[in-house]
C-alpha positions as CSV (number, residue, x, y, z in Angstrom):
1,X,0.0,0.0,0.0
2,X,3.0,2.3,0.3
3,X,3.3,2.1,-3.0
4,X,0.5,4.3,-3.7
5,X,1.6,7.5,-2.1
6,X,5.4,7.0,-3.4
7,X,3.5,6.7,-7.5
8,X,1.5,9.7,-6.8
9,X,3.3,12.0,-4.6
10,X,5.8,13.2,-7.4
11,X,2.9,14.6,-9.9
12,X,1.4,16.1,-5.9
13,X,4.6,18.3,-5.9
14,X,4.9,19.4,-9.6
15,X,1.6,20.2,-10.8
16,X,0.0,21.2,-7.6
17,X,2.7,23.1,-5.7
18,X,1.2,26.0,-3.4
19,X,-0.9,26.4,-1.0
20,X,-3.0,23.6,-1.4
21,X,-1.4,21.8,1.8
22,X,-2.1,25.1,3.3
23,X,-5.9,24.8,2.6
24,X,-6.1,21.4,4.7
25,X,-8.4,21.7,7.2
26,X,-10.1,19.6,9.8
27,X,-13.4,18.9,8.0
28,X,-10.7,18.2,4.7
29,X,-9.1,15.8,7.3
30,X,-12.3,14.0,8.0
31,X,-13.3,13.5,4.2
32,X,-9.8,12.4,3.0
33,X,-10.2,9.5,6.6
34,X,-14.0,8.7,5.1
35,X,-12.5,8.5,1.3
36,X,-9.7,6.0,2.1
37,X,-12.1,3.8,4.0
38,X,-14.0,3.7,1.7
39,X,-12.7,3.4,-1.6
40,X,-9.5,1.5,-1.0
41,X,-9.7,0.0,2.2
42,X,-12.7,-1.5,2.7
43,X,-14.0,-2.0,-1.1
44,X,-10.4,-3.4,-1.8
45,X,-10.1,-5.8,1.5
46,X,-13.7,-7.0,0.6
47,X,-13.3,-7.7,-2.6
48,X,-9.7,-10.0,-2.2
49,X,-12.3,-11.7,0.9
50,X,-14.9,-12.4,-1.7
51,X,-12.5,-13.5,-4.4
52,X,-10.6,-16.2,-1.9
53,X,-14.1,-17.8,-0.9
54,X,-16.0,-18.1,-4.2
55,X,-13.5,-18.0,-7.6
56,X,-12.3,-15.4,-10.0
57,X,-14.9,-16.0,-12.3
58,X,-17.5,-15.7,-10.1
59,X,-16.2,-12.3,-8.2
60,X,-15.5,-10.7,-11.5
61,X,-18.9,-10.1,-12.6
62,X,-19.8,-7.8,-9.6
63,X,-18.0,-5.1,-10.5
64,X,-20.5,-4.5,-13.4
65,X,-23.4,-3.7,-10.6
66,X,-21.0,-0.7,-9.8
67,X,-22.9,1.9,-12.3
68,X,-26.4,0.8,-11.9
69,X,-25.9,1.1,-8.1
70,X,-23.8,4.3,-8.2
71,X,-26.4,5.7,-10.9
72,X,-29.2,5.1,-8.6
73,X,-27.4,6.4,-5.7
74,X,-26.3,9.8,-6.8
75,X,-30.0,10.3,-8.8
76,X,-31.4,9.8,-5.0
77,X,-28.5,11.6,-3.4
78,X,-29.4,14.4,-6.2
79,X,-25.9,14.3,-7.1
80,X,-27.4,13.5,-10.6
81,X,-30.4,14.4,-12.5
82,X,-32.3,12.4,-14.4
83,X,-33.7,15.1,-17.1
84,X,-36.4,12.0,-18.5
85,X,-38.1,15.6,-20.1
86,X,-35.7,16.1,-22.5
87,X,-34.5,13.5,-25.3
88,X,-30.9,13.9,-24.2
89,X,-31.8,12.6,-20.3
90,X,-33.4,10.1,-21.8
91,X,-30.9,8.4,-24.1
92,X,-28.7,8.7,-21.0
93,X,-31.0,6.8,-18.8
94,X,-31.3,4.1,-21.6
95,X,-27.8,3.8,-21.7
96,X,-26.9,3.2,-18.4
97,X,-29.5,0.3,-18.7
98,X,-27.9,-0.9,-21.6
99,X,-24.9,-1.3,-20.1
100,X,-26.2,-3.0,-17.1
101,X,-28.2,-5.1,-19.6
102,X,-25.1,-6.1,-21.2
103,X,-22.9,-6.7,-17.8
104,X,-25.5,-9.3,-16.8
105,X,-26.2,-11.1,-20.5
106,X,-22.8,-11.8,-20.5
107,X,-22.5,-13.2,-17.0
108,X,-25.6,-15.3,-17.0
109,X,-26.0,-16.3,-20.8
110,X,-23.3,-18.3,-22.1
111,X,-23.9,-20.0,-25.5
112,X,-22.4,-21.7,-27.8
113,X,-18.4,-21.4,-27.4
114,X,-15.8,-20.8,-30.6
115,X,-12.0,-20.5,-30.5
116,X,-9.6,-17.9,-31.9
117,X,-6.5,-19.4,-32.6
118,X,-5.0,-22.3,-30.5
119,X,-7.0,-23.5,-27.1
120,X,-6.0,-26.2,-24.8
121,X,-8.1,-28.9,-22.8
122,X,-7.9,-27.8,-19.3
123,X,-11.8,-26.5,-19.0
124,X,-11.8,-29.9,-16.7
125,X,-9.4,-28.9,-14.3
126,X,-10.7,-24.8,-14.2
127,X,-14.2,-26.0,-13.2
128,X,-12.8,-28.7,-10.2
129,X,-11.1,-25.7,-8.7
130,X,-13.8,-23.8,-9.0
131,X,-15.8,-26.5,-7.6
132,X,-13.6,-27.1,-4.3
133,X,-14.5,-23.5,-3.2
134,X,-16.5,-23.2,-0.4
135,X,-18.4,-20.4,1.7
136,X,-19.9,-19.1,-1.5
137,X,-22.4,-17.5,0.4
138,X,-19.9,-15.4,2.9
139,X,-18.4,-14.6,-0.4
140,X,-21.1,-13.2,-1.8
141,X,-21.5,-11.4,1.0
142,X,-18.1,-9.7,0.8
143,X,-18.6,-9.4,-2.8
144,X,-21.8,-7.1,-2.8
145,X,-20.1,-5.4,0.2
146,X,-17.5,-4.4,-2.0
147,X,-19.8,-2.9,-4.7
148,X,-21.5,-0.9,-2.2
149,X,-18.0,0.9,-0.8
150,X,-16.9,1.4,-4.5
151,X,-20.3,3.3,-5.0
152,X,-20.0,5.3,-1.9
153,X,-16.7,5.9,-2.7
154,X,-17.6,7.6,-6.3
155,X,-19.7,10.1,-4.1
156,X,-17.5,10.9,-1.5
157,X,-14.8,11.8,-4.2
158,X,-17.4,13.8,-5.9
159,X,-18.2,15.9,-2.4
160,X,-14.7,15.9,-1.3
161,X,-13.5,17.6,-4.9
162,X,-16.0,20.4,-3.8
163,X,-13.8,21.2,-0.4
164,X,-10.2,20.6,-1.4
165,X,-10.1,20.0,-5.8
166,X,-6.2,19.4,-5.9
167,X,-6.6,16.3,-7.3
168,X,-3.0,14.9,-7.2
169,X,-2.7,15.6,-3.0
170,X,-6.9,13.8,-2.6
171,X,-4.9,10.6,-4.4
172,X,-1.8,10.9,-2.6
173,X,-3.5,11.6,1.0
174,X,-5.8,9.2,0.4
175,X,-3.4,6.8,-0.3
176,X,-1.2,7.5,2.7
177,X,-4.4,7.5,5.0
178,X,-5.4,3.9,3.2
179,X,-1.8,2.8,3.9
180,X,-2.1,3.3,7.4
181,X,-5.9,1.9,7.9
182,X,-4.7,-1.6,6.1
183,X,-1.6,-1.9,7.8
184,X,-3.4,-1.9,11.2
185,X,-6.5,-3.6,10.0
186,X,-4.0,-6.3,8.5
187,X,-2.2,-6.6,12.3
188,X,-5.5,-7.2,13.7
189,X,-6.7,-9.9,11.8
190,X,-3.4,-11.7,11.1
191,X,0.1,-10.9,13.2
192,X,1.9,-13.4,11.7
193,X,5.2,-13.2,10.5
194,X,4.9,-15.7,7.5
195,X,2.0,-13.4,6.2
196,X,3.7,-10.5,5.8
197,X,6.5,-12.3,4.2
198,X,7.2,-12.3,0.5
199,X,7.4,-15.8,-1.3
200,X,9.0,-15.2,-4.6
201,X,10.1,-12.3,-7.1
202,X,6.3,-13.0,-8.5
203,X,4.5,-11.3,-5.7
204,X,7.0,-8.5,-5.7
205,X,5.8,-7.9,-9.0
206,X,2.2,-8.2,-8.5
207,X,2.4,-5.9,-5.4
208,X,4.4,-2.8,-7.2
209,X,1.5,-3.6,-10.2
210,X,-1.2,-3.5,-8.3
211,X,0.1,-0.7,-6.1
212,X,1.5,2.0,-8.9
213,X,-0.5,0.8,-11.7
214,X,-4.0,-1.0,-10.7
215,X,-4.6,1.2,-7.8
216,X,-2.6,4.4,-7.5
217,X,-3.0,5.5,-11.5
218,X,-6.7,4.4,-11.2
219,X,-7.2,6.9,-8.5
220,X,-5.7,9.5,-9.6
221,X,-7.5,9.4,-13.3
222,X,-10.9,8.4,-11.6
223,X,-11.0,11.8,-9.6
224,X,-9.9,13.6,-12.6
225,X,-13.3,12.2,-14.1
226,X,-15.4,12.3,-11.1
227,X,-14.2,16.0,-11.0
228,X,-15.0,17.0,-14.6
229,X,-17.9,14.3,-15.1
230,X,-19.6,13.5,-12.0
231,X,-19.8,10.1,-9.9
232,X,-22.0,8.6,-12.4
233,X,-19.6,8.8,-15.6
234,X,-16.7,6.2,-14.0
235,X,-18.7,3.4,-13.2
236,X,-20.3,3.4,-16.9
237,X,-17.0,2.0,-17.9
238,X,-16.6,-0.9,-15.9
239,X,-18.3,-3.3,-18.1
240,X,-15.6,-2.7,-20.9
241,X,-13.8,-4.8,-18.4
242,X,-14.8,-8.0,-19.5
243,X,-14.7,-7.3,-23.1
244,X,-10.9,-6.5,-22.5
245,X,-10.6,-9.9,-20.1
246,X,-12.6,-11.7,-23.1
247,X,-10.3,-10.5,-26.1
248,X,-7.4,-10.8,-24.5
249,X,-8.2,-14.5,-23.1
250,X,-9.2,-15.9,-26.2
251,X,-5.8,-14.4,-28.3
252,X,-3.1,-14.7,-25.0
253,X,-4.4,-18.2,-23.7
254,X,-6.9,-20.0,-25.8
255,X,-9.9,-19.0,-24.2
256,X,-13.3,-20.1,-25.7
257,X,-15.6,-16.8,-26.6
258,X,-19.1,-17.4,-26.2
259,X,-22.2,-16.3,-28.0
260,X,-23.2,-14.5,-24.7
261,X,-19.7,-12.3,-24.3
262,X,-20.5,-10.8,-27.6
263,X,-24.4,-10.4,-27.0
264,X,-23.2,-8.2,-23.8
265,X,-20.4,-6.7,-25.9
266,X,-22.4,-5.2,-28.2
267,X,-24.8,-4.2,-25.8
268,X,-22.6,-2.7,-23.5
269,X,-20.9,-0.6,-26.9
270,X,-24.4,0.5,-27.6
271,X,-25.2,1.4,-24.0
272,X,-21.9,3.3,-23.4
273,X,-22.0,5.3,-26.4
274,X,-25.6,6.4,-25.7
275,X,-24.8,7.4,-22.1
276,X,-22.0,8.9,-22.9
277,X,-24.1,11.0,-25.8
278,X,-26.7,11.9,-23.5
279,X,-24.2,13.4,-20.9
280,X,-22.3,15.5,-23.5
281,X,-25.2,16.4,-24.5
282,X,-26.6,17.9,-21.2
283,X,-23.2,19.5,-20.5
284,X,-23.4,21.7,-23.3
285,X,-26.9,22.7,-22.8
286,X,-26.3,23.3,-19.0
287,X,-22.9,25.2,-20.2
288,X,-25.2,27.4,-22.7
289,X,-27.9,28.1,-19.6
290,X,-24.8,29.0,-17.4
291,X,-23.5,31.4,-20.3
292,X,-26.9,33.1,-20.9
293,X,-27.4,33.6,-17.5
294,X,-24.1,34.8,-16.7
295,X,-24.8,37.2,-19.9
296,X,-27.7,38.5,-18.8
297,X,-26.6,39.4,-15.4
298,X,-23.8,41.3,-16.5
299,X,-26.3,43.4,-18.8
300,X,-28.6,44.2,-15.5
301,X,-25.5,45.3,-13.8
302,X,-24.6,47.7,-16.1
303,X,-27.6,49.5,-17.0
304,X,-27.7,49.8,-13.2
305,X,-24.3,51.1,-12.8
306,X,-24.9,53.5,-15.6
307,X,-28.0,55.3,-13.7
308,X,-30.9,53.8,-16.5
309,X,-33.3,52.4,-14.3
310,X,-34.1,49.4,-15.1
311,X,-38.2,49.6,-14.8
312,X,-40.5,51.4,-15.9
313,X,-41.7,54.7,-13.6
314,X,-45.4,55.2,-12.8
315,X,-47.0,57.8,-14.4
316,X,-49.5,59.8,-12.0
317,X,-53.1,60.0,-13.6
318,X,-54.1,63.1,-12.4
319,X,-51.6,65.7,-14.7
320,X,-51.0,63.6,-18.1
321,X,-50.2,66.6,-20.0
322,X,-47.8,68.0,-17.7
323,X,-46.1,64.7,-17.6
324,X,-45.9,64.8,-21.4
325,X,-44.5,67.8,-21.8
326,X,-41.8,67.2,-19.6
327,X,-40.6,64.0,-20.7
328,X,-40.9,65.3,-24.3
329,X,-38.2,67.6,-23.3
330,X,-39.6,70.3,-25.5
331,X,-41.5,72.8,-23.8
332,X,-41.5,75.7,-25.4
333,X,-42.9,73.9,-28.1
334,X,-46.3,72.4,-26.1
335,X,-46.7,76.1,-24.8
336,X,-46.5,77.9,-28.0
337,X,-43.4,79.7,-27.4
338,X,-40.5,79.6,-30.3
């Protein structure tokens, strides 16, 4: 986990030199301590629980129930706004469905199975590991668990943006704070010196991967998006996940692709595109209202700064011609003098 801080602290001190250490407050504090409980403590340490008592094909599909649940949340939360009035709130709606459609089509419907390229025979062994797991159900557990701290996660970075929006310092504090949460969650649960012993050159590898590249670079571009986006727009991409996983299975390995991975493929292509349509769409249109407003205030402020009222005066009833002559201007002319 220290890993995390090192990657990120470096881009902290070149792009985001200042004051922005000076802003940090104890309400900052307190988000940053909620943010790296959330989203890397307690969503990470779930998910390795659920992935060691059910399998990794299992565990990977729950990750796709990250943007229904986060789109949900934030449109209750009224972090986001449905719009179903207009056609571009719509298509975005319809989109996110799409791509939840697609997420579970290819989890639950498999298919007929065809090869690209070489494949080997070892289906029989995959599906007797699988088999031996047990506690499926604790799993599961841990599993949805997991999916619910990823989605509060997405909001909290989307509040704590609002308070303290240096971006690189949020990833690198949040990582430091994470750091120190795991290691003391990690001595509670398991003191032993064997377990915090590395095995092999292998898991130094998959350690400095997972810290700098799978966790640290993830962070750091997911609050850049949260940031310009919203909590909603991340999530959408998660089920482009298992196209990647499916591609790169079938040409790496020999993996079979099944007539359900494409299904959800395409689905989750169609649904991504139109969500991601639908929100460019009300960005601009929100950007335009912003403009025009912005326009029209600066056009009230200076007819009242140059002394034009900017309403129209009452006219008394009792003297209209008196009235007329003096906002004519002209009267010498209205009394008959040259």
């Amino acid at each position: 986990m220290l890993l995390l801080p090192v990657s990120v602290a470096p881009f902290a001190l070149y792009f985001e030199r200042g004051n922005a250490l000076k802003k940090l407050k104890w309400s900052v504090w307190f988000w940053l301590f909620i943010n790296a409980f959330a989203g890397i403590t307690l969503a990470l340490g779930l998910y390795y629980y659920g992935l060691r008592d059910t399998s990794a094909t299992y565990s990977t599909n729950f990750p796709n129930l990250i943007p229904i649940i986060t789109f949900v949340a934030s449109t209750i939360f009224r972090m986001e706004k449905l719009r179903l009035k207009t056609w571009a709130g719509r298509v975005k709606t319809s989109g996110a469905i799409l791509c939840v459609a697609g997420a579970l089509t290819t989890t639950l419907y498999k298919g007929k199975a065809f090869y690209i390229g070489h494949h080997s025979d070892d289906d029989h062994s995959h599906t007797a590991a699988e088999a031996s797991k047990n506690n499926w159900t604790r799993g599961t557990f841990f599993l949805v668990g997991s999916c619910l701290s990823y989605t509060t996660w997405y909001m909290l970075q989307f509040e704590l943006l609002k308070v303290f929006p240096w971006k690189y310092w949020v990833t690198t504090l949040t990582c430091i704070i994470s750091s120190v949460q795991a290691t003391v969650v990690g001595l509670c649960l398991d003191r032993r010196k064997s377990a915090w012993m590395l095995g092999s050159k292998l898991e130094l590898l998959t350690i400095f991967y997972s810290g700098a590249l799978a966790t640290a670079a993830t962070v750091c571009l997911i609050s850049w998006a949260i940031a310009i986006r919203g909590p909603t727009y991340p999530p959408m991409f998660n089920p482009l996940t298992l196209i990647f996983v499916a591609i790169s299975e079938a040409l790496i390995l020999g993996e079979p692709i099944r007539v359900g991975t494409l299904l959800g493929m395409v689905l989750n292509i169609v649904g991504l595109y139109c969500f991601l349509w639908g929100k460019t769409k009300e960005i601009k249109r929100l950007a335009q209202k912003n403009v025009a407003t912005a326009a029209g205030a600066e056009v009230s402020t200076g007819i009242v700064d140059a002394g034009v009222p900017s309403t129209v005066m009452p006219l008394p009833s009792t003297s209209p011609t008196i009235i007329g002559i003096e906002v004519s201007g002209n009267p010498d002319r209205n009394t008959g003098k040259s």
